[in-house]
Backbone bond lengths (Angstrom), bond angles and torsions (degrees), N, CA, C in turn:
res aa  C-N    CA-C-N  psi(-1)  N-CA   C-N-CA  omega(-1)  CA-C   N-CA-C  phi
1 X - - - 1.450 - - 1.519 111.90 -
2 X 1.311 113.90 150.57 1.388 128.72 -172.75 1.704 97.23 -90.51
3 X 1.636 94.01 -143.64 1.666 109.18 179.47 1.444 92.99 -105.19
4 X 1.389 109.04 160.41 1.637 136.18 177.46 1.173 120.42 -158.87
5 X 1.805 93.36 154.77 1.644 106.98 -166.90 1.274 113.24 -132.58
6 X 1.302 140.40 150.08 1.335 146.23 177.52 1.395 117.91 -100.30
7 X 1.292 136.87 96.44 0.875 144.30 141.04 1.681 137.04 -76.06
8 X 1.529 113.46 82.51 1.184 97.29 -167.67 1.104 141.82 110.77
9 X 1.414 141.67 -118.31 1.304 151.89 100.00 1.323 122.96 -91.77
10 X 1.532 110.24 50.04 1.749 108.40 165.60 1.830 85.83 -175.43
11 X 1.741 71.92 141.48 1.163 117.61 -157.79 2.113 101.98 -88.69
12 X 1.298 117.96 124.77 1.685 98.91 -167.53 1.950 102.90 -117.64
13 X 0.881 131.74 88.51 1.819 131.86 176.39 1.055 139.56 -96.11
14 X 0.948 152.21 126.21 1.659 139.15 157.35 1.584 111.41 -77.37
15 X 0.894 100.22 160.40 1.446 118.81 -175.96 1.784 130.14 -156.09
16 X 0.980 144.98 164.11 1.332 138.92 146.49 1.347 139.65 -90.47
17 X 1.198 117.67 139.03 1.658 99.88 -133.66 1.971 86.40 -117.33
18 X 1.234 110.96 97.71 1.635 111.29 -175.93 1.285 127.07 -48.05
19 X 1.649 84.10 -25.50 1.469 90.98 -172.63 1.907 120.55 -98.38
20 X 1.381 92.19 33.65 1.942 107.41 -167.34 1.214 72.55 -147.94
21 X 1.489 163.48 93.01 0.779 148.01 78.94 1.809 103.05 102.20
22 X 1.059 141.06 14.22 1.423 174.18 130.98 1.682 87.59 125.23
23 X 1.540 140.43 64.02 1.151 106.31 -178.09 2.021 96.45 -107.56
24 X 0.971 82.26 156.39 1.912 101.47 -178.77 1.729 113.45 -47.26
25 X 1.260 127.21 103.21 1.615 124.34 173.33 1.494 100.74 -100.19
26 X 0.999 104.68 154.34 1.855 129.52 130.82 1.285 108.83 -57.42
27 X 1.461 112.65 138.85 1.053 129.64 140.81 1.366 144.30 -118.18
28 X 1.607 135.79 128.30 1.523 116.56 -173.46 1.339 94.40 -126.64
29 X 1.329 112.71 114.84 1.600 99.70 161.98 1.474 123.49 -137.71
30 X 1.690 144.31 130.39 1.360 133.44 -157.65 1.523 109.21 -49.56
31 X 1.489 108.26 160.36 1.381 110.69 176.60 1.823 117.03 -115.54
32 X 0.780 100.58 120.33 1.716 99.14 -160.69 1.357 93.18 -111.12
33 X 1.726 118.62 167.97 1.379 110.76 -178.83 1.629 100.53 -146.62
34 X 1.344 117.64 133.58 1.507 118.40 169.93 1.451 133.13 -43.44
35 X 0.971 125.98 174.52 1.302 126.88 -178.64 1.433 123.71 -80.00
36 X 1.571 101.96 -15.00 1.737 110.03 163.62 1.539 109.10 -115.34
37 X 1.455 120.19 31.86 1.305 113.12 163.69 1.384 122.69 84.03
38 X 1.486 111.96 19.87 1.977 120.58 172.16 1.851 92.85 -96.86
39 X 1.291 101.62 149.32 1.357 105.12 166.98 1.864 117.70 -87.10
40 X 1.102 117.24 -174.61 1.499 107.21 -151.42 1.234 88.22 -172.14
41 X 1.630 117.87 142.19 1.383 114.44 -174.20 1.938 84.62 -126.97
């Protein structure tokens, strides 16, 4: 995993993706949170 930011309820990252050959993605994915308060993608 890269760096990330919270906007909201969604979660925004880059990353390297091993399985593409290590090339650099975006990521957006919602951010949901448990019932005792851990976040959860």
């Amino acid at each position: 995993p890269g760096h990330q930011d919270v906007a909201g309820r969604w979660i925004v990252r880059h990353a390297y993706d091993a399985e593409d050959g290590g090339k650099p993605k975006l990521r957006i994915d919602a951010l949901r949170w448990t019932e005792d308060g851990w976040p959860q993608l």
